[in-house]
mmJSON file of the N, C-alpha and C atoms, coordinates in Angstrom:
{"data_MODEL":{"atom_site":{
"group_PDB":["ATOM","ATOM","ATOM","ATOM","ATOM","ATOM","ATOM","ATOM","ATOM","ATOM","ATOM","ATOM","ATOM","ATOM","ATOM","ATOM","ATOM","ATOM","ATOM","ATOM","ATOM","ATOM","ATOM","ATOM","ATOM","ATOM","ATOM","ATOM","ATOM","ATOM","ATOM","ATOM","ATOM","ATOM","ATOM","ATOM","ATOM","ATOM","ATOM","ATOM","ATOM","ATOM","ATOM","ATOM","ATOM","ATOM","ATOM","ATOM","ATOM","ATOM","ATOM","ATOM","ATOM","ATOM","ATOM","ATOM","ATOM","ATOM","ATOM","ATOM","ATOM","ATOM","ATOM","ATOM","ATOM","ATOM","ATOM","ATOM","ATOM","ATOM","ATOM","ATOM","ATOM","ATOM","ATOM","ATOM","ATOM","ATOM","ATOM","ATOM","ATOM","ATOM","ATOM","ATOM","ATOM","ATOM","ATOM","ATOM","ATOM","ATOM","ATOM","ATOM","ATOM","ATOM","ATOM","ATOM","ATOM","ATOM","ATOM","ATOM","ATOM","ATOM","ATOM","ATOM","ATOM","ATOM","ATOM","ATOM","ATOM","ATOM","ATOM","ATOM","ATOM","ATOM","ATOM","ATOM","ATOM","ATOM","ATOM","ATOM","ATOM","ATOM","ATOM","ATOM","ATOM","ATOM","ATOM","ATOM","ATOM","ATOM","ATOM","ATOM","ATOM","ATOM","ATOM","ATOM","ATOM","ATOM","ATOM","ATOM","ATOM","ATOM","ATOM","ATOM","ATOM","ATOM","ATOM","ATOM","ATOM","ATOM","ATOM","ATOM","ATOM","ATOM","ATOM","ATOM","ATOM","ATOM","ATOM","ATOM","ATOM","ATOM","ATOM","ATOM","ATOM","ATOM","ATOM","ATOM","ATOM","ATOM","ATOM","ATOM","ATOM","ATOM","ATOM","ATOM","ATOM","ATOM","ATOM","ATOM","ATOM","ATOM","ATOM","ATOM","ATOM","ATOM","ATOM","ATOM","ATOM","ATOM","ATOM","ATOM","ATOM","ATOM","ATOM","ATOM","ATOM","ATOM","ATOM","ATOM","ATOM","ATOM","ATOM","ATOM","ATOM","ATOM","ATOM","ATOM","ATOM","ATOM","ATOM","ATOM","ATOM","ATOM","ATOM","ATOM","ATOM","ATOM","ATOM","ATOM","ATOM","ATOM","ATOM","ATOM","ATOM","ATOM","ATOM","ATOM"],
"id":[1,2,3,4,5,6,7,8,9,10,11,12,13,14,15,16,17,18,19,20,21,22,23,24,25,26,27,28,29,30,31,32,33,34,35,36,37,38,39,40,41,42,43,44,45,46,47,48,49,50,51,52,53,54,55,56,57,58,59,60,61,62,63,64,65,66,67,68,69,70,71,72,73,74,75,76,77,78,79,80,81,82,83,84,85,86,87,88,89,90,91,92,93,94,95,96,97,98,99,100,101,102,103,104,105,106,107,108,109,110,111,112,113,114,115,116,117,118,119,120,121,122,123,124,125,126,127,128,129,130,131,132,133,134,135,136,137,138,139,140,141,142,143,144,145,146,147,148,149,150,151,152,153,154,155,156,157,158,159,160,161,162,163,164,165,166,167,168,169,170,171,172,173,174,175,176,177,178,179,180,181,182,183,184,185,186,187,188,189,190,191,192,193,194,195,196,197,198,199,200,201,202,203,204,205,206,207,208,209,210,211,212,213,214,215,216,217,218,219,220,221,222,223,224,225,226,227,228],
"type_symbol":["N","C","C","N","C","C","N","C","C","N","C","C","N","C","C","N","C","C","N","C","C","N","C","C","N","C","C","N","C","C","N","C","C","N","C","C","N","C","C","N","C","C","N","C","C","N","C","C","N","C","C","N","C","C","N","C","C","N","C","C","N","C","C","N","C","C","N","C","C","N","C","C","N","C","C","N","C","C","N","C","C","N","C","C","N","C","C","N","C","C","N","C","C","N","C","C","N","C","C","N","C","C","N","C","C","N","C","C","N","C","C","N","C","C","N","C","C","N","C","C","N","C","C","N","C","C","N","C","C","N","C","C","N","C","C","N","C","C","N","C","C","N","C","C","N","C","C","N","C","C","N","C","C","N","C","C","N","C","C","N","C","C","N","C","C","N","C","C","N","C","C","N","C","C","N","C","C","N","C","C","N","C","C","N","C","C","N","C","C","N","C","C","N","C","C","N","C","C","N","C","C","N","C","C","N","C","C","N","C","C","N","C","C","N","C","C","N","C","C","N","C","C","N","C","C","N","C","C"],
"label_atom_id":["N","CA","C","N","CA","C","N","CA","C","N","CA","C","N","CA","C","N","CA","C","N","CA","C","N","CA","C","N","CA","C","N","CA","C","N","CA","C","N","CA","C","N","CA","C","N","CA","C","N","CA","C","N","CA","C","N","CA","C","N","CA","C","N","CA","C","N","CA","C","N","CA","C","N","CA","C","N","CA","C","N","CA","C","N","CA","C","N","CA","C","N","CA","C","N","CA","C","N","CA","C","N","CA","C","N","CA","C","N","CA","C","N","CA","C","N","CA","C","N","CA","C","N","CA","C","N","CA","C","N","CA","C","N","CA","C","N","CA","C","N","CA","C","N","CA","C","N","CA","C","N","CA","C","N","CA","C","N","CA","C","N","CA","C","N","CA","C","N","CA","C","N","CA","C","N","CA","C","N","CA","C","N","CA","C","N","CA","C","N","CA","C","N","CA","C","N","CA","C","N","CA","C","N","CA","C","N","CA","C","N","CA","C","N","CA","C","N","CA","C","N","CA","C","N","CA","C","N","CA","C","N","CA","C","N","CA","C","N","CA","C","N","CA","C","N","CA","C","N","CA","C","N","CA","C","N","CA","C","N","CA","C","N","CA","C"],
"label_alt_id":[null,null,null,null,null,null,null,null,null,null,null,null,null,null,null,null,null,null,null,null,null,null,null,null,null,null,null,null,null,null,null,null,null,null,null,null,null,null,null,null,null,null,null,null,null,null,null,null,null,null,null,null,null,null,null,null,null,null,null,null,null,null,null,null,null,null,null,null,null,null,null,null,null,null,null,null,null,null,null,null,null,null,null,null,null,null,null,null,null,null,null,null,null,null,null,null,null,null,null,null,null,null,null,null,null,null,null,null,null,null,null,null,null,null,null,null,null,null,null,null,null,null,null,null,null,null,null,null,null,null,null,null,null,null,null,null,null,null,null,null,null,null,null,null,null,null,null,null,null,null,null,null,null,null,null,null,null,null,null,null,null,null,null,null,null,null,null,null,null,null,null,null,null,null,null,null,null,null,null,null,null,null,null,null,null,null,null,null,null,null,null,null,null,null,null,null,null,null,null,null,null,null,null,null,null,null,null,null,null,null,null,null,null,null,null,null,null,null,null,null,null,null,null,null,null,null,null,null],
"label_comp_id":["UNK","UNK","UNK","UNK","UNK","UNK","UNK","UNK","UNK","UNK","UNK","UNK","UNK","UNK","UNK","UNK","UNK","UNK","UNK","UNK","UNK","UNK","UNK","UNK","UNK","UNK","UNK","UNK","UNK","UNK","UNK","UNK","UNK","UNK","UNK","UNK","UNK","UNK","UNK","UNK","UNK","UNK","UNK","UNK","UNK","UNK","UNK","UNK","UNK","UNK","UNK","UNK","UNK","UNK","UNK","UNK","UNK","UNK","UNK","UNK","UNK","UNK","UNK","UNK","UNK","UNK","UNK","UNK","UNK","UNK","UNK","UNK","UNK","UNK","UNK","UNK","UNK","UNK","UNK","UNK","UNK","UNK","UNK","UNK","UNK","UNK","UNK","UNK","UNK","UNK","UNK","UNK","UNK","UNK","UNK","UNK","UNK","UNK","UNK","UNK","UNK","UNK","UNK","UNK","UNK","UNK","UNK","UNK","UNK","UNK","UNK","UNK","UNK","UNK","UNK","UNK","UNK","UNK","UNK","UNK","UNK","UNK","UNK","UNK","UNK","UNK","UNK","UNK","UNK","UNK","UNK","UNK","UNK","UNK","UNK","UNK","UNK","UNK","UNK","UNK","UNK","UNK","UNK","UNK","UNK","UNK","UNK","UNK","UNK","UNK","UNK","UNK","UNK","UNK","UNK","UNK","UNK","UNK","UNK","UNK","UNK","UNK","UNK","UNK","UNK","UNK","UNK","UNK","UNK","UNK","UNK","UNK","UNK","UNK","UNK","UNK","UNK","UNK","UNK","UNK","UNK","UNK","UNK","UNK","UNK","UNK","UNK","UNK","UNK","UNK","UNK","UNK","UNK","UNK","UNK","UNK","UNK","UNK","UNK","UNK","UNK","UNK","UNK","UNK","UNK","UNK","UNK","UNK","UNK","UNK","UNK","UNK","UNK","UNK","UNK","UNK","UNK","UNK","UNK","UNK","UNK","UNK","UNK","UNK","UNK","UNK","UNK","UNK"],
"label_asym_id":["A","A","A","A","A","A","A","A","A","A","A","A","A","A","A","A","A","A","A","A","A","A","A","A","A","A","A","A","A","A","A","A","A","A","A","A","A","A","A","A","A","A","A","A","A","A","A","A","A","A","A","A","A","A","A","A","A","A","A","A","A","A","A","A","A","A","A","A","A","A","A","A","A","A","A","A","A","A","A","A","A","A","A","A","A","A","A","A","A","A","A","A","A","A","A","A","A","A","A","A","A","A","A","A","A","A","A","A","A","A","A","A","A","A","A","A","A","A","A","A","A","A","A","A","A","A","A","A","A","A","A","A","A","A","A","A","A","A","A","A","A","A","A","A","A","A","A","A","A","A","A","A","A","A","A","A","A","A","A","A","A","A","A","A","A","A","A","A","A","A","A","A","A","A","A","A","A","A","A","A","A","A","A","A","A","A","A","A","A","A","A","A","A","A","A","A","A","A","A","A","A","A","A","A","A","A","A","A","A","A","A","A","A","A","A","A","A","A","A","A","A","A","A","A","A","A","A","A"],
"label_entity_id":["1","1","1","1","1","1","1","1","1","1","1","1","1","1","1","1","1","1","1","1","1","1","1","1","1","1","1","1","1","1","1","1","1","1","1","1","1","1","1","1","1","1","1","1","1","1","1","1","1","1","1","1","1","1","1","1","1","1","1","1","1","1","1","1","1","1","1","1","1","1","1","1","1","1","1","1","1","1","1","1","1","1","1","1","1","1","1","1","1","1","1","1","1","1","1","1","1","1","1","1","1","1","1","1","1","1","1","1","1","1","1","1","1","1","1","1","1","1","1","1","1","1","1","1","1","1","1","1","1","1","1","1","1","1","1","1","1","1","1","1","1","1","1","1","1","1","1","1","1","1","1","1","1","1","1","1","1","1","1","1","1","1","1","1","1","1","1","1","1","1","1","1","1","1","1","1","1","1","1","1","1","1","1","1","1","1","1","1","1","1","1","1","1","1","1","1","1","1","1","1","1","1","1","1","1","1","1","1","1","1","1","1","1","1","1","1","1","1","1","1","1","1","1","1","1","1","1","1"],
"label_seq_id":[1,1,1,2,2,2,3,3,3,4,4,4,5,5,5,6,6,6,7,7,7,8,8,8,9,9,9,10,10,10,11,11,11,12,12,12,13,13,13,14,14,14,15,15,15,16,16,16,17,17,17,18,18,18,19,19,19,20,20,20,21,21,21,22,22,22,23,23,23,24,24,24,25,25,25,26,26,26,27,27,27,28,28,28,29,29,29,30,30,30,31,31,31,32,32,32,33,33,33,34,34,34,35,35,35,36,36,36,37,37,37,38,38,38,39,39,39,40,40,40,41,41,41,42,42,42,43,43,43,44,44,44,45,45,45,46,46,46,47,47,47,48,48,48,49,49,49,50,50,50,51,51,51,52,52,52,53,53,53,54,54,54,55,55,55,56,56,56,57,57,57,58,58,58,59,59,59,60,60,60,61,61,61,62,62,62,63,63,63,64,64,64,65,65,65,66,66,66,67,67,67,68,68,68,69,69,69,70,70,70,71,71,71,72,72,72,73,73,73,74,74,74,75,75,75,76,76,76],
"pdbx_PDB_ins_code":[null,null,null,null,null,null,null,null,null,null,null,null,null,null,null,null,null,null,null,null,null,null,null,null,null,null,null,null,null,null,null,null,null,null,null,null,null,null,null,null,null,null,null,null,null,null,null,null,null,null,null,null,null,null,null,null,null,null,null,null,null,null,null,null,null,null,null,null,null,null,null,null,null,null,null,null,null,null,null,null,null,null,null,null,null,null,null,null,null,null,null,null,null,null,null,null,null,null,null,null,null,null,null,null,null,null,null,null,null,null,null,null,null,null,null,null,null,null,null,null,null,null,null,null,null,null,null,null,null,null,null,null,null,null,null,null,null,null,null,null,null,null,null,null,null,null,null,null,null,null,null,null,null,null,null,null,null,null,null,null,null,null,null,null,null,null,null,null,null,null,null,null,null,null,null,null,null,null,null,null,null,null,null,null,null,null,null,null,null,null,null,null,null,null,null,null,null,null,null,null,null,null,null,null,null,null,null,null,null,null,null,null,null,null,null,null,null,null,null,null,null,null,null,null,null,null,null,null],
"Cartn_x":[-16.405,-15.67,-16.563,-17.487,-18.775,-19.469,-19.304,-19.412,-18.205,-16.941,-16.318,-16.018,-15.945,-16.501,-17.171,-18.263,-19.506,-18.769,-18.581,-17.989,-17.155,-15.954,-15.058,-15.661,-16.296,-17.041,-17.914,-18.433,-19.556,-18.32,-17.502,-16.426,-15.077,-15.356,-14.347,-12.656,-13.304,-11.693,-10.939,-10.186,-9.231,-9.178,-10.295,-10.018,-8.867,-7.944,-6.57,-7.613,-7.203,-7.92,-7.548,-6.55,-6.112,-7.235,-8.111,-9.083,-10.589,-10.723,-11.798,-12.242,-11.216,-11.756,-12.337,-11.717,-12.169,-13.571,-13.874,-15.528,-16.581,-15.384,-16.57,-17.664,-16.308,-16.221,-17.016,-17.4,-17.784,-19.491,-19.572,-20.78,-21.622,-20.59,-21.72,-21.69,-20.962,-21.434,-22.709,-22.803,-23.889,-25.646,-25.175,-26.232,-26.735,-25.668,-25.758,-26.75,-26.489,-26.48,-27.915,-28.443,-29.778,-30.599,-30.173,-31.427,-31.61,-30.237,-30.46,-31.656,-32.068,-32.959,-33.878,-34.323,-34.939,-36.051,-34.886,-35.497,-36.334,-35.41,-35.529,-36.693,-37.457,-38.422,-39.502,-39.057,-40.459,-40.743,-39.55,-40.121,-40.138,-39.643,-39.805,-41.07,-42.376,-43.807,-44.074,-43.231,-43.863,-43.214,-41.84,-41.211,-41.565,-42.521,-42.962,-42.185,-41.505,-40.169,-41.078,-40.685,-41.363,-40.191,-40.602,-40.384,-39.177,-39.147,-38.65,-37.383,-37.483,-36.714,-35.452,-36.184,-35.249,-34.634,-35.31,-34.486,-33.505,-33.74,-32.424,-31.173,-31.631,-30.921,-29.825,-30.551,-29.833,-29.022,-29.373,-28.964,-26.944,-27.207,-25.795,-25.417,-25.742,-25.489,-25.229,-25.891,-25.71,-26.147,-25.237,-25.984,-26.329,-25.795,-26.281,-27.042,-27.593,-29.363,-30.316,-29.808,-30.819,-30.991,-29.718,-29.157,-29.787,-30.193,-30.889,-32.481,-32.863,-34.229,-34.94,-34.216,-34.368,-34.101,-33.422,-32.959,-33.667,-34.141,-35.2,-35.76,-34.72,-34.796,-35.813,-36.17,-36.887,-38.474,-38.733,-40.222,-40.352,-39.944,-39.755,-40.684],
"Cartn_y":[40.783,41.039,40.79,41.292,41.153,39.979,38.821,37.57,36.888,37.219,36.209,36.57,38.077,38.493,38.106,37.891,37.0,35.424,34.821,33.426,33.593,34.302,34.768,34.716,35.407,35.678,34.543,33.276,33.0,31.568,31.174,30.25,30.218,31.413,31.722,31.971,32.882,33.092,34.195,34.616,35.999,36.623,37.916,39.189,39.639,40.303,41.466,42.172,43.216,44.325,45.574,45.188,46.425,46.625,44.975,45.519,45.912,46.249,47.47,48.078,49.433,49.938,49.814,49.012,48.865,48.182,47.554,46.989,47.985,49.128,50.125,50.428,51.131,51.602,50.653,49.621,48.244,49.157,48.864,49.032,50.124,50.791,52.521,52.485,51.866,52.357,51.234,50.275,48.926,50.154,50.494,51.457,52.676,52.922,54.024,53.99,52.863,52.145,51.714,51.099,50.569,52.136,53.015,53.801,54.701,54.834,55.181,54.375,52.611,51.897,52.321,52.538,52.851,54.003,55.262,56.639,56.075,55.317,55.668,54.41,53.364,52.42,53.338,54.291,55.33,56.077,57.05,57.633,57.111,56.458,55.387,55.37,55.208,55.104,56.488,57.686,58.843,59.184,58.849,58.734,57.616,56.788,55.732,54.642,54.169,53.109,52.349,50.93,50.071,50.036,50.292,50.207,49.202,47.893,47.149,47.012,47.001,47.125,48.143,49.376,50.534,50.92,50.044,50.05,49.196,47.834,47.398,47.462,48.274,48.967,50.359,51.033,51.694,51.362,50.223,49.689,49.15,48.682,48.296,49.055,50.498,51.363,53.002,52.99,53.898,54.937,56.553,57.845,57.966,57.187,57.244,56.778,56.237,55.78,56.587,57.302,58.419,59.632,59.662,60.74,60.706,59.554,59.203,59.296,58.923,58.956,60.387,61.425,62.648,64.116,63.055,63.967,64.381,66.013,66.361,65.842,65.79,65.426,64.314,63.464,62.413,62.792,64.169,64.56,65.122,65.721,66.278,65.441],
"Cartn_z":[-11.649,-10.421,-9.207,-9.033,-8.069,-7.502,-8.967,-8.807,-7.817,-8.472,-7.779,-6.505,-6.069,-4.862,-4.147,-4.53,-3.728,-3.381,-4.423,-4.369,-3.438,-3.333,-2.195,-0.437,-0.338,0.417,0.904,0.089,0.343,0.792,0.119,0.429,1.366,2.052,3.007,2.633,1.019,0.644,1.099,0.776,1.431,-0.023,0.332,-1.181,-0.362,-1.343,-0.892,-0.669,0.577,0.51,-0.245,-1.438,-2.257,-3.218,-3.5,-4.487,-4.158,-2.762,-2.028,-2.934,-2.975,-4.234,-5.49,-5.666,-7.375,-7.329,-6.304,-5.56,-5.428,-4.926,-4.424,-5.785,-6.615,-8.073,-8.978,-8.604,-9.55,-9.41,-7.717,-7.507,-7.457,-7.569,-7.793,-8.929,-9.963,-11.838,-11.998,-10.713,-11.631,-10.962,-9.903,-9.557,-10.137,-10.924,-11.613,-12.729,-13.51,-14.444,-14.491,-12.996,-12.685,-12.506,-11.726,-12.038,-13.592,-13.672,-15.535,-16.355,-16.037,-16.777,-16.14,-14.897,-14.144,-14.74,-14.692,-15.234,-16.636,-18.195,-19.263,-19.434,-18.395,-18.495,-18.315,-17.616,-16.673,-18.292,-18.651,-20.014,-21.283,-21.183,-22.965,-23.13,-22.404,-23.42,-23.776,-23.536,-23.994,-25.319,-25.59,-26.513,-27.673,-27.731,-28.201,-28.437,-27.23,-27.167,-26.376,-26.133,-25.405,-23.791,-23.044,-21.448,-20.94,-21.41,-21.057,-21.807,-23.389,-23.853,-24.102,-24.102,-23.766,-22.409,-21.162,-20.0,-20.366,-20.416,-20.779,-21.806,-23.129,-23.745,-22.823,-21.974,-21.327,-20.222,-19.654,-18.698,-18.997,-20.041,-21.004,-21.207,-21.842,-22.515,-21.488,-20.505,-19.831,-20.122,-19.669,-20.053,-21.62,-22.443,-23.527,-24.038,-23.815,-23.869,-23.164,-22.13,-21.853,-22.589,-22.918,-24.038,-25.272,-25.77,-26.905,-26.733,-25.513,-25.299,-25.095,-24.598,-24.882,-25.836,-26.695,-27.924,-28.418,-28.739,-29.251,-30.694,-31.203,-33.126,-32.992,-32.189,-32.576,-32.185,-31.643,-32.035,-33.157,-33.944,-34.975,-36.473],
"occupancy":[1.0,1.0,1.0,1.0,1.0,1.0,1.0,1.0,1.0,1.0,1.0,1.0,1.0,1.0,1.0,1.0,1.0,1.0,1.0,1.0,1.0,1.0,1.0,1.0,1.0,1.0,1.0,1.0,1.0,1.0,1.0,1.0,1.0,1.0,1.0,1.0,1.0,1.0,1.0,1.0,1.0,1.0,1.0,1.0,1.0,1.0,1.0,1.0,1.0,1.0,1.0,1.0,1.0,1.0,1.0,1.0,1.0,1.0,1.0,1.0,1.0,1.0,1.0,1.0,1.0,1.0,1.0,1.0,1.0,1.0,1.0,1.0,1.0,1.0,1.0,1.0,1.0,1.0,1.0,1.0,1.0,1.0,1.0,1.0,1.0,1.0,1.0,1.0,1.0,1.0,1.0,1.0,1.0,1.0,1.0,1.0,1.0,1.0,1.0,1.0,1.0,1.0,1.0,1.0,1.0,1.0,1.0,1.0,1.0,1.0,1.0,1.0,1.0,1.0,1.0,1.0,1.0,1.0,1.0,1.0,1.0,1.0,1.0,1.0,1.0,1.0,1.0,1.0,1.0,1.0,1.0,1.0,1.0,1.0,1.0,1.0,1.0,1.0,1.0,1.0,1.0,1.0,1.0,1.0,1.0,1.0,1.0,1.0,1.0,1.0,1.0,1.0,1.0,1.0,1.0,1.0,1.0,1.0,1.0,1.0,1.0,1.0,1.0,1.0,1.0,1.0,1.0,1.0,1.0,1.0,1.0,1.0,1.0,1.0,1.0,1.0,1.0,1.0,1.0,1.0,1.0,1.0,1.0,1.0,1.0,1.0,1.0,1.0,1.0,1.0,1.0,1.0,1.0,1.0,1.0,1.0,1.0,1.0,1.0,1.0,1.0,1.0,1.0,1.0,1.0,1.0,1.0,1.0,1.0,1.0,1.0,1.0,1.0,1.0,1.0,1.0,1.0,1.0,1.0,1.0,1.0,1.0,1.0,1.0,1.0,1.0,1.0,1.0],
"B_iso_or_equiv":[0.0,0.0,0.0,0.0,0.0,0.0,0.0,0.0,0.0,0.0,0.0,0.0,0.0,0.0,0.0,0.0,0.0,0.0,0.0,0.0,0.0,0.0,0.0,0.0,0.0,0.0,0.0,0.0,0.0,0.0,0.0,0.0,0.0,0.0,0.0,0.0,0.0,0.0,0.0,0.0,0.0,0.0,0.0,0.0,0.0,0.0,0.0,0.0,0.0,0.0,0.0,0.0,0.0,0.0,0.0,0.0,0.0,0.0,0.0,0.0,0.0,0.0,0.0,0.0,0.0,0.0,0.0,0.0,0.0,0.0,0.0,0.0,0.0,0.0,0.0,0.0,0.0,0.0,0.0,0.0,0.0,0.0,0.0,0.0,0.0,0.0,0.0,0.0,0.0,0.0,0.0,0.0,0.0,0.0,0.0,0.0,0.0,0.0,0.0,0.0,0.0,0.0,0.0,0.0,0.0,0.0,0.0,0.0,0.0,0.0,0.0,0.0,0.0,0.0,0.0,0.0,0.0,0.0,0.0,0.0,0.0,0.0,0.0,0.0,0.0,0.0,0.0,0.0,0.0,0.0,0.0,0.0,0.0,0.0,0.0,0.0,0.0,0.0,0.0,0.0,0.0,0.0,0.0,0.0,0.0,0.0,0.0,0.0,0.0,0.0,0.0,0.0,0.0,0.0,0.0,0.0,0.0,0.0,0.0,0.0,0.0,0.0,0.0,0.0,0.0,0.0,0.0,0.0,0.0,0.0,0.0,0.0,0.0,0.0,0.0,0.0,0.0,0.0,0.0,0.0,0.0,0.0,0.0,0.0,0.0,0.0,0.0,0.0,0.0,0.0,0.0,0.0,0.0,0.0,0.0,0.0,0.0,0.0,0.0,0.0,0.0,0.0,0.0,0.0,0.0,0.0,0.0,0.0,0.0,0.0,0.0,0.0,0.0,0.0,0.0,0.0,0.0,0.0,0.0,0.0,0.0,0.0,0.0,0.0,0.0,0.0,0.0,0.0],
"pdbx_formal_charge":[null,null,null,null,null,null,null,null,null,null,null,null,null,null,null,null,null,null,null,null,null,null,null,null,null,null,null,null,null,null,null,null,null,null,null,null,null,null,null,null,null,null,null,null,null,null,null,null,null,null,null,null,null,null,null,null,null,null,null,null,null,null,null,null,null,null,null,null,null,null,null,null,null,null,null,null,null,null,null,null,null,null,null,null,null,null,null,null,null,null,null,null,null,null,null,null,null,null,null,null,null,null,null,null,null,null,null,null,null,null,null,null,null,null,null,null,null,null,null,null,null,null,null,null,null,null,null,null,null,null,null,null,null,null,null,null,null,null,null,null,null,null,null,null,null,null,null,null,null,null,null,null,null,null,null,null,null,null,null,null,null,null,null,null,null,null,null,null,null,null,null,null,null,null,null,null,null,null,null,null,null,null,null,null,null,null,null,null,null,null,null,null,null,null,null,null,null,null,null,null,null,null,null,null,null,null,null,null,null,null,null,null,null,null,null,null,null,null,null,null,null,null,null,null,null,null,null,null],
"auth_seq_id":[1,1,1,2,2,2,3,3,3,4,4,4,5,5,5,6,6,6,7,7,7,8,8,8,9,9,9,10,10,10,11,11,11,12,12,12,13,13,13,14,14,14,15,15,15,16,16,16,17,17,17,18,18,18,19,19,19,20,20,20,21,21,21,22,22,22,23,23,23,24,24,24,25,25,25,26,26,26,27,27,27,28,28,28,29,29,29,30,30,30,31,31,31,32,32,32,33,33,33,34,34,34,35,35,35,36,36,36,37,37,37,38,38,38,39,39,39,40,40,40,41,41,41,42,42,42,43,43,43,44,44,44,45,45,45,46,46,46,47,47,47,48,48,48,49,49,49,50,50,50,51,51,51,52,52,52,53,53,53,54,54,54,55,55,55,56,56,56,57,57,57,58,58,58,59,59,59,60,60,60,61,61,61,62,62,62,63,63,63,64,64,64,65,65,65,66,66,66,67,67,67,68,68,68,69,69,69,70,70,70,71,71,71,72,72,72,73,73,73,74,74,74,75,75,75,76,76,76],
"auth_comp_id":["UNK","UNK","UNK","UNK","UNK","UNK","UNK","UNK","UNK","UNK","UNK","UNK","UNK","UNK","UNK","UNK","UNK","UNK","UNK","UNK","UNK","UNK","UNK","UNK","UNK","UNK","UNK","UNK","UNK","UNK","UNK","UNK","UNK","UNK","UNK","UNK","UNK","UNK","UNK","UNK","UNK","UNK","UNK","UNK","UNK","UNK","UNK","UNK","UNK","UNK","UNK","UNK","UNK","UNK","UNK","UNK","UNK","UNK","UNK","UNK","UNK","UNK","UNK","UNK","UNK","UNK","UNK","UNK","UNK","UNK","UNK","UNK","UNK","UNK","UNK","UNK","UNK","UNK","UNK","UNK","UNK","UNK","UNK","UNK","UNK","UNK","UNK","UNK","UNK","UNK","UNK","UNK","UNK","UNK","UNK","UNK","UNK","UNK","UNK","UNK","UNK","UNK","UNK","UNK","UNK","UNK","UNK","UNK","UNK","UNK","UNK","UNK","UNK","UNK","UNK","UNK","UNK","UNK","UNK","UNK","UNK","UNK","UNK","UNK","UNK","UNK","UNK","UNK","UNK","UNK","UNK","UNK","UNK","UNK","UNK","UNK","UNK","UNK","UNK","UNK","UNK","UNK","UNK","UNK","UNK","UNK","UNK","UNK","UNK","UNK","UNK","UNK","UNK","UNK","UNK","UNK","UNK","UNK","UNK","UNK","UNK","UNK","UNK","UNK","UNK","UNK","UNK","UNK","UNK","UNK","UNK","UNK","UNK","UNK","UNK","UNK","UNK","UNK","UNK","UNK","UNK","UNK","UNK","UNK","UNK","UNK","UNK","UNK","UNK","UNK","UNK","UNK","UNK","UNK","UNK","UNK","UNK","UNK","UNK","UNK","UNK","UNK","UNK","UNK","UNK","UNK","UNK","UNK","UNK","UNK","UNK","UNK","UNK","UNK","UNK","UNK","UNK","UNK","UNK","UNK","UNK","UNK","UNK","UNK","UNK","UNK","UNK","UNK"],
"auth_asym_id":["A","A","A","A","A","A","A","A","A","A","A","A","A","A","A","A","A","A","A","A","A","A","A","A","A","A","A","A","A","A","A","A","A","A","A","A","A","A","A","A","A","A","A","A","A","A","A","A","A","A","A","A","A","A","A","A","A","A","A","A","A","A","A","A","A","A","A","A","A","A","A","A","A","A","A","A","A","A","A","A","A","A","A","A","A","A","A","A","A","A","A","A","A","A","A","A","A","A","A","A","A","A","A","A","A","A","A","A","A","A","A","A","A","A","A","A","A","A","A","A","A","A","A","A","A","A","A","A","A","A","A","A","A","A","A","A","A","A","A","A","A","A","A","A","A","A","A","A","A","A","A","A","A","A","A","A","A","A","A","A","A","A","A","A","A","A","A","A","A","A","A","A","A","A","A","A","A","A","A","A","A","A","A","A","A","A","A","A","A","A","A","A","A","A","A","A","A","A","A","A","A","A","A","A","A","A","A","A","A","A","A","A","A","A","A","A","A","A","A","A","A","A","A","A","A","A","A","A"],
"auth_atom_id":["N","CA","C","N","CA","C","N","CA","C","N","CA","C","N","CA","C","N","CA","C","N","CA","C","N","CA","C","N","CA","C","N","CA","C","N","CA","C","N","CA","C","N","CA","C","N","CA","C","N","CA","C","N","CA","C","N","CA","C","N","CA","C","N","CA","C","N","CA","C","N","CA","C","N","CA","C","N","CA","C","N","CA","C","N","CA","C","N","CA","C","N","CA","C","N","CA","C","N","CA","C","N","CA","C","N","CA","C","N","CA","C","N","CA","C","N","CA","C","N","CA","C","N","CA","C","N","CA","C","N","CA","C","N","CA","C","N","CA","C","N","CA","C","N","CA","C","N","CA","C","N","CA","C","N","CA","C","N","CA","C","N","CA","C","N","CA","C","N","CA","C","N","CA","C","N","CA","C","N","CA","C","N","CA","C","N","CA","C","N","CA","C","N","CA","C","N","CA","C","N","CA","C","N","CA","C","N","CA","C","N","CA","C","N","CA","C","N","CA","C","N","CA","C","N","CA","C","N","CA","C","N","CA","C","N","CA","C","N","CA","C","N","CA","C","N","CA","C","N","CA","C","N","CA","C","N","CA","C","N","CA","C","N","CA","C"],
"pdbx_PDB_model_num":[1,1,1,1,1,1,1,1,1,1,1,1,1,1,1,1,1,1,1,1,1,1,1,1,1,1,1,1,1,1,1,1,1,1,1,1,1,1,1,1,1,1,1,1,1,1,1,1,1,1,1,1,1,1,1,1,1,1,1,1,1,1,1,1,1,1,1,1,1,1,1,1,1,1,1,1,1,1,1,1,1,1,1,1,1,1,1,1,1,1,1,1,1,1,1,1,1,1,1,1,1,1,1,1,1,1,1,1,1,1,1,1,1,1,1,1,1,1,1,1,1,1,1,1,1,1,1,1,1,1,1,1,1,1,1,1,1,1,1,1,1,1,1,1,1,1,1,1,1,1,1,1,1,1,1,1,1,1,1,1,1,1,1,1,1,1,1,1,1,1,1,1,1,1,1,1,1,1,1,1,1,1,1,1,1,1,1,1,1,1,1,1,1,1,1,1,1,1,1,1,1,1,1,1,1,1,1,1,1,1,1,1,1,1,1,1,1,1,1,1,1,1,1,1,1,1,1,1]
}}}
């Protein structure tokens, strides 16, 4: 959606403005989403996950990859 938004935008098209919203909504879950990888790149080397990979695992995946990265069972 964001893409062709941009394309829109960058080609002088006309978005309806009914789908505002759903833009807004696009862009606070991709932010959401980015500091979730954010947080779980910062703690993944304490958990013995590699940084890069488990950000972008969470990044797709969302609160549940953080959810996973702090689950106690896996010090155990």
């Amino acid at each position: 959606m964001e893409s062709w938004n941009i394309y829109a935008v960058i080609n002088n098209i006309n978005v309806p403005s009914s789908l505002n919203p759903i833009f807004w909504i696009e862009r606070f879950a991709m932010m959401s989403h980015f500091i979730e990888s954010i947080i779980a790149a910062f703690y993944a080397p304490s958990r013995q996950k590699k940084p890069v990979k488990y950000a972008t695992y969470t990044f797709f995946v969302g609160t549940i990859g953080l959810l996973e990265l702090f689950d106690r069972q896996d010090e155990y």
